[in-house]
N, C-alpha and C positions, 0 to 999 in steps of 0.2 A: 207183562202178563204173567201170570201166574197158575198154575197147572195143580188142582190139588185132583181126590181121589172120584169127588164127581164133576170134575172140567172147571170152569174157568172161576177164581174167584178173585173178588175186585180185590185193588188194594186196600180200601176202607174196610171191606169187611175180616181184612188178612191182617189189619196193621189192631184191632181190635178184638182177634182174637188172642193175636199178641199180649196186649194189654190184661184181657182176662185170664190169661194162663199167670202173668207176671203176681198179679193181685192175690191168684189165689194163694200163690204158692205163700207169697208175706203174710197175707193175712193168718197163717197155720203160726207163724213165731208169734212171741208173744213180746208185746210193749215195750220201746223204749222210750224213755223221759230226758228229755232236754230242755235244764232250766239256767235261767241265770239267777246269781244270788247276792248277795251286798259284795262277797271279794272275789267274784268269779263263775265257771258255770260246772253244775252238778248235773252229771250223765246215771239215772238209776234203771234197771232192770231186775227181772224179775229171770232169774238164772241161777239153777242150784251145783249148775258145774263148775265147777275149779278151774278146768284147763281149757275149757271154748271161750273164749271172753268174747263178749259184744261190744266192750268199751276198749279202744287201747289208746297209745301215745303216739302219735305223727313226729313231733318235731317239740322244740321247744316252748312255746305253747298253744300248741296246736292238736286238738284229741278229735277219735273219729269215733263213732258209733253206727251200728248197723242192726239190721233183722234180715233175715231170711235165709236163704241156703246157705249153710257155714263155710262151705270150700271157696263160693265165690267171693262173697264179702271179703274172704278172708286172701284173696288174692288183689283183690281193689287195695287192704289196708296195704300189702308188700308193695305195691308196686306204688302206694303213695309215701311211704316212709322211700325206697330208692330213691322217687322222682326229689323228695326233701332233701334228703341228704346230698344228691346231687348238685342242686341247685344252690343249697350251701355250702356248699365246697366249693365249686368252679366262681361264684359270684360273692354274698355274701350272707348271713346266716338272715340279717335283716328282710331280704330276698325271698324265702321264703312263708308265705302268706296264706292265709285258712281261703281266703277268695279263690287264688292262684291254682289250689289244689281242686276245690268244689268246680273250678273250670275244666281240671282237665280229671275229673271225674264224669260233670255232664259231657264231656266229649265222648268218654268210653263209652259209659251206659247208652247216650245216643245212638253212636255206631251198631253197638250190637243191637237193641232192638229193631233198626230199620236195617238190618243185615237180613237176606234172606237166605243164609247158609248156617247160620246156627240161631237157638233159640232164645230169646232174650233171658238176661238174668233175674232171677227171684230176689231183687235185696230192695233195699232201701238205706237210704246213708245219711248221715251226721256230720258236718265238719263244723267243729266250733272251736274258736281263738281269743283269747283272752287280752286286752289291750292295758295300758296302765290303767283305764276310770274304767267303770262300769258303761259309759256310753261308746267306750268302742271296745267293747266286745260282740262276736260276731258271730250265729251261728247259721248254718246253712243247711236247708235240708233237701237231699236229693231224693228222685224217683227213678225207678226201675230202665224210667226210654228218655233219661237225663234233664229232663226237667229242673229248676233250682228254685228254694224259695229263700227268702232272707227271712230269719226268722226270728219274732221280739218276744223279751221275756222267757216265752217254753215252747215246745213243740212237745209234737208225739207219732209217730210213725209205726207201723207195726201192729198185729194182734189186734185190741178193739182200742183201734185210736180216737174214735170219734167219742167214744165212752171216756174215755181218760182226760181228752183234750178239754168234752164237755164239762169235768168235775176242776179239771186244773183253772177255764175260765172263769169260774165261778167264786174259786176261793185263792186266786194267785195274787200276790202281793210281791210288790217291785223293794228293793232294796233287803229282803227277808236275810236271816241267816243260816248259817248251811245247815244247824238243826233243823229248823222250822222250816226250811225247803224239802228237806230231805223226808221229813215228817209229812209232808203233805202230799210228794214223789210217790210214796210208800202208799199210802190211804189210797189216792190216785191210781193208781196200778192194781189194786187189789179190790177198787169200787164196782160195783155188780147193780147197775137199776134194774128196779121190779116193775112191774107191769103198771101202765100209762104215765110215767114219767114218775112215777113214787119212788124210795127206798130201797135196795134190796138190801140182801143177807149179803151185807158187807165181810170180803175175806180181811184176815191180818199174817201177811205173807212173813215165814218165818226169816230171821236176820240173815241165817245161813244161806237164803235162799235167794237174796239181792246179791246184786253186783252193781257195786258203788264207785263210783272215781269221778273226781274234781279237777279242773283246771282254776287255781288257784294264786291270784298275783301277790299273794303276801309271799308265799316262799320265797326266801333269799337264793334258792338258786335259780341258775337260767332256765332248767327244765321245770314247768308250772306243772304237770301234772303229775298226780298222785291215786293210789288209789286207798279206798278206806275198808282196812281191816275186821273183821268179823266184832272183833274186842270194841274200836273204838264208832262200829254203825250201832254195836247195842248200846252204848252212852250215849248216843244221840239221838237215834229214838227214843230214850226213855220208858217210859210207862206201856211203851207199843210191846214192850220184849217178853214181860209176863203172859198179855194177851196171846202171842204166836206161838209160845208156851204152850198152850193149853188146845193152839185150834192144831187140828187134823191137820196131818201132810197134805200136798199136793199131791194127787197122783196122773195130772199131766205131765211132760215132759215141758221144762221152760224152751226149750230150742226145737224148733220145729221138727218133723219128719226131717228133710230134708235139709237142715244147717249141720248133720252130725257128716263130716267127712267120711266114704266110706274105706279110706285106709291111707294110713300114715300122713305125709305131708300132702300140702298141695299142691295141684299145678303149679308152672311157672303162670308169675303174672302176666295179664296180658297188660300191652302198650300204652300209656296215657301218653 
């Protein structure tokens, strides 16, 4: 039983207010894009800070991405790069797996939401792992009350995903390359429908303003991922770079209210 400020509320309606607090809070970040592409899988966002990154590197080819409040995510990524690193250490590097980790991610997130001593996390997460083919590559997409989906091709979580996801299924193509992924990532994320399913005033987000990184199985070394330089995302867009050129800044913030830590490092991670 459950004691709130006007007496008794059920669990259903407590485990759902939950959920509405978690939603809101993600939906304030803005988009991340998880695709796969002929040599691997391309993580893009829409992020014009330098030092908050939404993409980083797990393991060796293992990358995580995230939206929502930057302290927590940013606590899930530490303690999944320990729980890696430990794993490969004591056993052996082959041991650790993008599956292995999306587990003991929905374990956490699970806990804490159905914890009723603290309040569920605002994120949402990405694990995606690169195999030798293209058909085992893997990405994984978590929710807030640990939830998993296995996910083909792309995903999108975050900001206006059902907008993003709706433009990516429309025009995604299986084997593409990381230009023409990347190019479409970009469009995708910056797409604005107009009223009754028509057109909008499509944005063209400037170069500076993505944050780009591949898990990539050409690299000759053990570590696949990489991230892509301001220099070589405007070679790969191409023709998109004069366009951003020319449009207006953003003057939203790409990271939510609440993904800006409000001082210095962050917590210890907690437990997976």
């Amino acid at each position: 039983m459950s004691m709130g400020f006007g007496g008794y509320v059920s669990p259903e309606q407590l485990m759902k207010d939950r959920a509405d607090f978690a939603r809101k809070g993600i939906s304030r970040g803005r988009s991340v894009v998880g695709l796969q592409y002929a040599d691997g899988l391309l993580f893009v966002s829409e992020n014009p800070s330098a030092a908050l990154h939404k993409v980083s590197e797990i393991y060796d080819r293992i990358a995580f991405a995230a939206v929502g409040r930057y302290n927590e995510f940013e606590n899930l990524r530490i303690a999944g790069v320990r729980l890696a690193d430990m794993r490969g250490y004591s056993y052996d590097r082959r041991d650790v797996t993008g599956r292995g980790l999306a587990n003991a991610y929905a374990q956490t997130l699970g806990s804490i939401f159905s914890s009723g001593g603290e309040k569920p996390y605002e994120v949402e997460l990405f694990v995606g792992e690169i195999g030798d083919s293209a058909a085992a590559d893997q990405l994984y997409r978590l929710t807030y009350d640990g939830q998993v989906a296995d996910e083909h091709g792309y995903a999108v979580m975050g900001g206006a995903a059902e907008v993003v996801a709706g433009y990516l299924k429309e025009r995604y193509e299986e084997g593409a390359s990381l230009g023409s992924a990347l190019r479409l990532a970009a469009d995708a994320l910056g797409h604005s429908p107009g009223a009754n399913g028509s057109d909008g005033a499509d944005r063209v987000i400037p170069v500076d303003d993505l944050e780009v990184a591949v898990l990539d199985r050409t690299r000759a070394q053990a570590r696949k991922f990489s991230r892509i330089s301001p220099t070589r995302l405007a070679g790969l867009l191409g023709e998109r770079v004069s366009a951003a050129a020319a449009a207006p800044a953003a003057t939203d913030p790409a990271v939510a209210p609440g993904e800006v830590p409000s001082s210095g490092e962050p917590p210890i991670a907690p437990p997976l």
